[in-house]
N, C-alpha and C positions, 0 to 999 in steps of 0.2 A: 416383318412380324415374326418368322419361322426362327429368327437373329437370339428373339427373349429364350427361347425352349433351352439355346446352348449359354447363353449370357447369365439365367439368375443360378443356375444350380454353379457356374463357373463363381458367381459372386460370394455363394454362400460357402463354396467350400474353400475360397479364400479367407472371406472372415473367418470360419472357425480354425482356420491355421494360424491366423491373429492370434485369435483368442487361446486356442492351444499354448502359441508361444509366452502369452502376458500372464497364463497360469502357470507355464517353467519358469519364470523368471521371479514368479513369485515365490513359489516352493522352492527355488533353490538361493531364497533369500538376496535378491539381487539388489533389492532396495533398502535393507536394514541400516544402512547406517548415510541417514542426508544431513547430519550436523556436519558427519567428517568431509564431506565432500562441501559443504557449506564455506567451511573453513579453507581448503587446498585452495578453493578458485579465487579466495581473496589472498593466499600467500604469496609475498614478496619473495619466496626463492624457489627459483627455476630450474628443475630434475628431468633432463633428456632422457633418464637413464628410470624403469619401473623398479622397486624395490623389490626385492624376493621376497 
């Protein structure tokens, strides 16, 4: 039982390290564009190489 005292403050300050993270990623616009990404995963030509 002495296990919970170390385990929920451990839980909590993982989620908001989540949550931290899913607020950078939103601010630094990580998700703005899912048409274009819609589109890449159905194209027929295949780029080893990431564009600049």
């Amino acid at each position: 039982m002495e296990i919970l005292a170390y385990l929920i403050p451990v839980s909590l300050f993982l989620g908001g390290l989540g949550l931290m993270a899913f607020f950078w990623a939103l601010r630094t616009r990580q998700f703005d564009d899912p048409e274009g990404d819609k589109h890449r995963i159905l194209s027929d030509e295949w780029d080893d190489h990431p564009r600049p």
